[in-house]
N, C-alpha and C positions, 0 to 999 in steps of 0.2 A: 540408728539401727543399720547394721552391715547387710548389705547383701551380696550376692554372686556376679558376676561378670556377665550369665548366662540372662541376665534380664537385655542386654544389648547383644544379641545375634552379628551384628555386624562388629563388633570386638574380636579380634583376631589374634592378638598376641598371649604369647606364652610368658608367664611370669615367667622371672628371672632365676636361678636359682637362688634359694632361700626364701625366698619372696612371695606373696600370694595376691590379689589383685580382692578389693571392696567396692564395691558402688554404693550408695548412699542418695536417699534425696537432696537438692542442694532449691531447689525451689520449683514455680512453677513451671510444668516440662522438662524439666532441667535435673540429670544425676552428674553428680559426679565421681569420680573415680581415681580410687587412692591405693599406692604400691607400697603394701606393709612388709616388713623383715618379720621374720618367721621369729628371729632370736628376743632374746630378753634382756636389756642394760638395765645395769647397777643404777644409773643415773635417771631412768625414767621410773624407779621404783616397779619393775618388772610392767607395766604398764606395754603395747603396742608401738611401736616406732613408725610412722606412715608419712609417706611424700603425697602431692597432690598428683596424677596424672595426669587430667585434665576434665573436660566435661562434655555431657553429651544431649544436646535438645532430641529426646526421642520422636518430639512432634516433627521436628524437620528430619530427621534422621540425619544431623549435624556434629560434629565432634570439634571441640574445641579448645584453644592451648589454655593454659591460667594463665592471668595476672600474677595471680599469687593462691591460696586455701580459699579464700571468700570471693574473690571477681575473676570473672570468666573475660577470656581475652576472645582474641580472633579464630574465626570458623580457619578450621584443618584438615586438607584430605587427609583420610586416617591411612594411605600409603605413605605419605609422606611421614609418619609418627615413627618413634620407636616403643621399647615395648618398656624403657624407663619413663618416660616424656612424653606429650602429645607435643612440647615444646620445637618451633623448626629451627632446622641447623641453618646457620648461617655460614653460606661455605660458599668458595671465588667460583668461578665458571669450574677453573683449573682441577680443584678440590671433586665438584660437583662429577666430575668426567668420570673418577674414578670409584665413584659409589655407584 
């Protein structure tokens, strides 16, 4: 069952364009939050295209990167997220200076 972005108040990003943002229950406390393409492939059989963004214990008011679709990785400031990814960039000091 898809739902809105709008059940996490503290969700801030703007889907990308074409793209539209789903949350979904993923367990207990726990949604997760998938970034789907708006379009349609030949190879998915017109079917949905969706990445995982990551996930969100609403009891803690926690955001977290994925493992992967099924395991939840480590807690995230959601400044630090972007609005593809909750995933963090791994970037030198040097890198880091100029974001």
């Amino acid at each position: 069952m898809a739902m809105t972005t709008k059940l996490i108040p503290q969700f801030k990003h703007q889907p990308p364009e074409g793209m539209h943002y789903e949350v979904e229950e993923h367990g207990r406390n726990v949604f997760s939050i998938w970034s789907c393409y708006d379009r349609e492939f030949d190879y998915n059989l017109g079917k949905p295209v969706r990445c995982i963004w990551g996930f969100y214990d609403y009891k803690k008011c926690q955001f977290y990167a994925p493992v992967n679709s099924k395991q939840i990785g480590k807690p995230v400031e959601f400044r630090n997220t972007r609005n593809y990814t909750a995933m963090p960039l791994k970037q030198t000091p040097l890198e880091s200076a100029f974001v």
